[in-house]
C-alpha positions, -999 to 999 in steps of 0.1 A, spaced: -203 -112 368 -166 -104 356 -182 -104 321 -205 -78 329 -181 -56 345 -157 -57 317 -182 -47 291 -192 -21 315 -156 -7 316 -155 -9 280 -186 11 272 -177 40 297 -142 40 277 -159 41 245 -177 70 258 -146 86 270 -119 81 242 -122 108 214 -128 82 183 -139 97 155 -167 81 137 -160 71 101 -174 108 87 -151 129 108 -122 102 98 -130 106 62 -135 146 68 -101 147 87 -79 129 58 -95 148 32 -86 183 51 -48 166 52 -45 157 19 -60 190 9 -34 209 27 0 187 16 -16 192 -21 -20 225 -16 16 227 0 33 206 -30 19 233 -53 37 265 -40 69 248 -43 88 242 -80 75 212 -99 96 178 -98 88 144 -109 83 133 -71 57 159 -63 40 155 -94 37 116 -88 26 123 -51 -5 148 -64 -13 120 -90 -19 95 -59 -34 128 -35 -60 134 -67 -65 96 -64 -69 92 -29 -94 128 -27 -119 113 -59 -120 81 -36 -130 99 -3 -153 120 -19 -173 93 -34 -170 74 1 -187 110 18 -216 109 -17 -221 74 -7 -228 78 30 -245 113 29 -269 92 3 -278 68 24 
């Protein structure tokens, strides 16, 4: 009985909480990482911006593989 009433509780918070599924997460860090890179390149070039859009290039190749992948499936 307290089992049942748990997973009840749990289900109507799942249904409450605002958790993004894994496309909107993916959709969400790619419009962040879009905008800092975007940010970085108004400014003057340094070595530490440059490394950081190496690793934001990275990071946006990996994502949107990850959205190819699940849109394919």
């Amino acid at each position: 009985m307290a089992l049942g009433n748990i997973l009840s509780i749990l289900d109507w918070l799942k249904n409450k909480l605002p958790i993004p599924n894994r496309v909107e997460g993916i959709k969400n860090t790619i419009d962040k990482l879009e905008r800092e890179r975007n940010e970085i390149l108004l400014h003057k070039a340094e070595i530490k911006s440059a490394n950081r859009l190496t690793i934001i290039d990275k990071q946006l190749l990996d994502l949107r593989k990850r959205m190819q992948n699940l849109a394919s499936d």
